[in-house]
C-alpha positions as CSV (number, residue, x, y, z in Angstrom):
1,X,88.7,84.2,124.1
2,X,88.0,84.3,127.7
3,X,90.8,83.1,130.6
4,X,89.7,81.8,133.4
5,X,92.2,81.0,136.4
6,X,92.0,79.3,139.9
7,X,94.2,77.8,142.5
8,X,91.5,75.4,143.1
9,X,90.2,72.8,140.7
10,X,86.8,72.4,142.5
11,X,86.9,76.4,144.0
12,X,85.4,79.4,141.4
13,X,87.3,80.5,138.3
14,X,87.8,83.9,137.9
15,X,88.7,85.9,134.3
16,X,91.9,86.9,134.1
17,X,92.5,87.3,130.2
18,X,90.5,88.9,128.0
19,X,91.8,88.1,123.8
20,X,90.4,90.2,121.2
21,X,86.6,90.9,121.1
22,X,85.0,89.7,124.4
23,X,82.4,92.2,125.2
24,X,79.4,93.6,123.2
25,X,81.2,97.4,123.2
26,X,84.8,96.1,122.0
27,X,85.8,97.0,118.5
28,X,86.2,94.8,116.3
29,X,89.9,94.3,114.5
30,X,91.2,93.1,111.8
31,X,94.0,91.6,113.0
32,X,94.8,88.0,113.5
33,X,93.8,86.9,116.9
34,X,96.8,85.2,118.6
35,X,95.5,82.3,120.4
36,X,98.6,82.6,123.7
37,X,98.8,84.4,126.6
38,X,101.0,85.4,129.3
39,X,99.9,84.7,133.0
40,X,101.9,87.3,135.9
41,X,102.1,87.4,139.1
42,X,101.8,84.5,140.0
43,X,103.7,82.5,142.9
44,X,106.1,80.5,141.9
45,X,106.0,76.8,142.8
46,X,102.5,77.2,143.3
47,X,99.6,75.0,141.3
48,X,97.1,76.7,139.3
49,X,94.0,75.4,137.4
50,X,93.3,77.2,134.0
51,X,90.2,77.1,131.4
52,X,89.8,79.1,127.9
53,X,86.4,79.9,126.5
54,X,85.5,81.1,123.1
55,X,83.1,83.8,122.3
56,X,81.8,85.9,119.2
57,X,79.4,89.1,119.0
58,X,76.4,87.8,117.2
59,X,73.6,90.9,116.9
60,X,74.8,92.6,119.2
61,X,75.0,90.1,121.0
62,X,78.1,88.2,123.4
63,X,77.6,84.4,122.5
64,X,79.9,82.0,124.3
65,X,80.9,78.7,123.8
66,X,81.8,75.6,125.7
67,X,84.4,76.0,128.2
68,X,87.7,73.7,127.9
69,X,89.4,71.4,129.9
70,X,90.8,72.6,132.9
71,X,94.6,72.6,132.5
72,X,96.8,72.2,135.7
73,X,99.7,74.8,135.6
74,X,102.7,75.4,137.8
75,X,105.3,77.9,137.6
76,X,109.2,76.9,138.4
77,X,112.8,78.4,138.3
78,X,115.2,78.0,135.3
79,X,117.8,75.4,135.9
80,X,121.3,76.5,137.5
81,X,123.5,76.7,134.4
82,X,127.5,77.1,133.9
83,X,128.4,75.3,137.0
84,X,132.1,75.6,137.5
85,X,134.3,73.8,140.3
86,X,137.8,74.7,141.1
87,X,140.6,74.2,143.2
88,X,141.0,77.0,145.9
89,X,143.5,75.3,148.1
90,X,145.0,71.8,149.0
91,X,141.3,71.0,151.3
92,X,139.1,73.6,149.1
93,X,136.6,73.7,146.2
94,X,135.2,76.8,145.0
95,X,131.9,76.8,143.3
96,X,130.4,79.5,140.6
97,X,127.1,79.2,138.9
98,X,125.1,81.5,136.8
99,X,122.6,83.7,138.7
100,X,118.6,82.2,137.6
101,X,115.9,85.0,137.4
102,X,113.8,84.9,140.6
103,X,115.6,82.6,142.5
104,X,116.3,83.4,146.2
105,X,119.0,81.2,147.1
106,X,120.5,78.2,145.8
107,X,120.6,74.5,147.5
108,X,124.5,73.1,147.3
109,X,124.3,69.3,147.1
110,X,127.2,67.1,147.1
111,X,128.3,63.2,146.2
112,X,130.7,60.6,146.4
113,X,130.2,59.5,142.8
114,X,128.7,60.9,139.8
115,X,125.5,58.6,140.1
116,X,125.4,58.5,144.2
117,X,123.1,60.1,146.2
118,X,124.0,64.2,146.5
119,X,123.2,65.0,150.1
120,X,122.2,69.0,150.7
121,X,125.6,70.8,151.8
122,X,124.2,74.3,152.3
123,X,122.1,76.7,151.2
124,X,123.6,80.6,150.0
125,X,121.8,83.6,148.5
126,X,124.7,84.3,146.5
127,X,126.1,82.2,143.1
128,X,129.1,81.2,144.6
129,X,130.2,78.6,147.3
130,X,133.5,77.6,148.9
131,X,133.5,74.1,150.5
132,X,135.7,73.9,152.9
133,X,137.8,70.8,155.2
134,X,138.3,68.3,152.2
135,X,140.4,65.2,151.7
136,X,143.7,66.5,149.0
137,X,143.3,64.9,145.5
138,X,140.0,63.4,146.2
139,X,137.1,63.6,143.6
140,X,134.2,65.5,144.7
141,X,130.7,65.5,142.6
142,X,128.1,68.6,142.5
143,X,124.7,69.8,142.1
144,X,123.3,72.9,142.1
145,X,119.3,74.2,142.0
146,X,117.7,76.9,142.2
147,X,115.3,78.1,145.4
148,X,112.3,80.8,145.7
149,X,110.6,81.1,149.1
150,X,107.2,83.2,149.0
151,X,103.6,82.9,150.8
152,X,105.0,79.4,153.1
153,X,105.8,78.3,149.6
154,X,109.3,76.8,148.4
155,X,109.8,76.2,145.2
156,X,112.7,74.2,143.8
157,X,114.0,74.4,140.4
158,X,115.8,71.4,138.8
159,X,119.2,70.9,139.5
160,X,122.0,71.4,137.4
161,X,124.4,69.2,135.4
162,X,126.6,67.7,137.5
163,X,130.2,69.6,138.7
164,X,133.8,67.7,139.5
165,X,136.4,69.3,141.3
166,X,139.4,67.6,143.3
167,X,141.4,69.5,145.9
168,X,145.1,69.9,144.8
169,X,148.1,71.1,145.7
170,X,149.9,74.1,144.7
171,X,152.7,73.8,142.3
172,X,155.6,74.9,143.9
173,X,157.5,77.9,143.6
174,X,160.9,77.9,141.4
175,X,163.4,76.5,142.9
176,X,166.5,78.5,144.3
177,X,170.3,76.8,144.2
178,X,172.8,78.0,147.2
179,X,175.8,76.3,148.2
180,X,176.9,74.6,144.7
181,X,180.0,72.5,145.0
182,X,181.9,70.4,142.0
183,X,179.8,67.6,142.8
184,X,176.4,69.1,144.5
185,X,173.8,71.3,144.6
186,X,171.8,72.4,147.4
187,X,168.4,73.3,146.5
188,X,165.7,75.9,148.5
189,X,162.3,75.7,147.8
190,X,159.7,77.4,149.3
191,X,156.7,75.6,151.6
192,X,153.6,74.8,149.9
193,X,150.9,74.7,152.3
194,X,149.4,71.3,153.2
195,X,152.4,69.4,151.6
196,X,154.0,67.1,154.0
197,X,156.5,66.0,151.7
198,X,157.8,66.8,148.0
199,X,159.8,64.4,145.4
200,X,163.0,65.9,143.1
201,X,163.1,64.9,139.9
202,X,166.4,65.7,138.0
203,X,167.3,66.0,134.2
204,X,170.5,66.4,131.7
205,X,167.9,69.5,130.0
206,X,165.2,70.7,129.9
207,X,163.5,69.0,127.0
208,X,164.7,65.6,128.2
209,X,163.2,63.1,130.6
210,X,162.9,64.2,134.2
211,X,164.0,61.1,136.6
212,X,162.9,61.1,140.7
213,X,166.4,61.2,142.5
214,X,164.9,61.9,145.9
215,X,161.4,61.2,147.8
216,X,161.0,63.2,151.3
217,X,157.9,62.5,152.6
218,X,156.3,62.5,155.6
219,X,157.9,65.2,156.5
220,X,156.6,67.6,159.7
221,X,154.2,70.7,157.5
């Protein structure tokens, strides 16, 4: 078989595969001809236009016949895969992906809702991403794709499932007792940053039921 390739329907195909015995001075084999092939180097996102021709040595002869259909071709990036979003402060989402072969940076996009629009948020050559200035215990949505610039040519891959994260709080530290009396208890707890208030809870032990006893909110950070 003969490969022909072009990045023109309408412009001249050249060869760029020969499979198994295509010239009058090949050798013949015995082994099974596989009818694939790999295309390289190629640009990725670009169109190509591709046609296969048989052809047998007949007397010594190279006998050809029809050409196929021309086949339109493009190349494209893998899919972003393993997207993971996680908490990385009370107004921060950290984002990890899995790298995807060829790929020279990745597009961020973020939504409202699962089936909203996603808006680009930024665009980073490595497979990680920290968004920053977000609203405590809101619900963020994700997508992330895959992006390969070359020749004026960028080529998107498909974009990943989708990724939920909600900015939280940090749990707060143990708490310390000082000043205990026969009938209180005055209780130090460290700050957790970008609380403005904190609720006590209170129980008889520690596998019972936990009841609120005090709310102190809006409280100066």
């Amino acid at each position: 078989y003969i490969v022909y390739l072009s990045s023109k329907k309408e412009e001249e195909f050249k060869v760029v595969k020969r499979i198994g015995v295509t010239k009058v001075d090949d050798k013949a084999s015995d082994k099974e001809i596989k009818c694939k092939t790999t295309l390289s180097k190629l640009v990725t996102g670009k169109k190509y236009y591709v046609k296969v021709q048989a052809c047998k040595i007949l007397n010594g002869k190279l006998k050809v016949g029809e050409e196929s259909d021309v086949m339109e071709v493009k190349t494209s990036l893998d899919q972003v895969e393993n997207l993971t979003v996680e908490s990385s402060s009370y107004k921060s989402l950290t984002l990890k992906w899995d790298d995807v072969k060829g790929a020279t940076s990745y597009q961020v996009l973020r939504s409202d809702t699962a089936d909203g629009k996603y808006e680009s948020l930024a665009k980073v050559k490595e497979n990680t991403y920290i968004d920053d200035e977000l609203e405590t215990g809101t619900t963020y949505y994700y997508k992330v794709r895959a992006l390969r610039k070359s020749k004026k040519i960028t080529a998107k891959g498909e974009k990943s499932d989708i990724g939920i994260g909600i900015p939280t709080l940090e749990i707060p530290d143990a708490l310390e007792s000082a000043n205990i009396t026969s009938s209180t208890v005055q209780l130090k707890l460290k700050t957790v940053e970008g609380a403005n208030g904190y609720y006590i809870e209170r129980s008889k032990g520690s596998d019972e039921n936990f009841e609120q006893i005090a709310d102190y909110t809006d409280l100066e950070k």
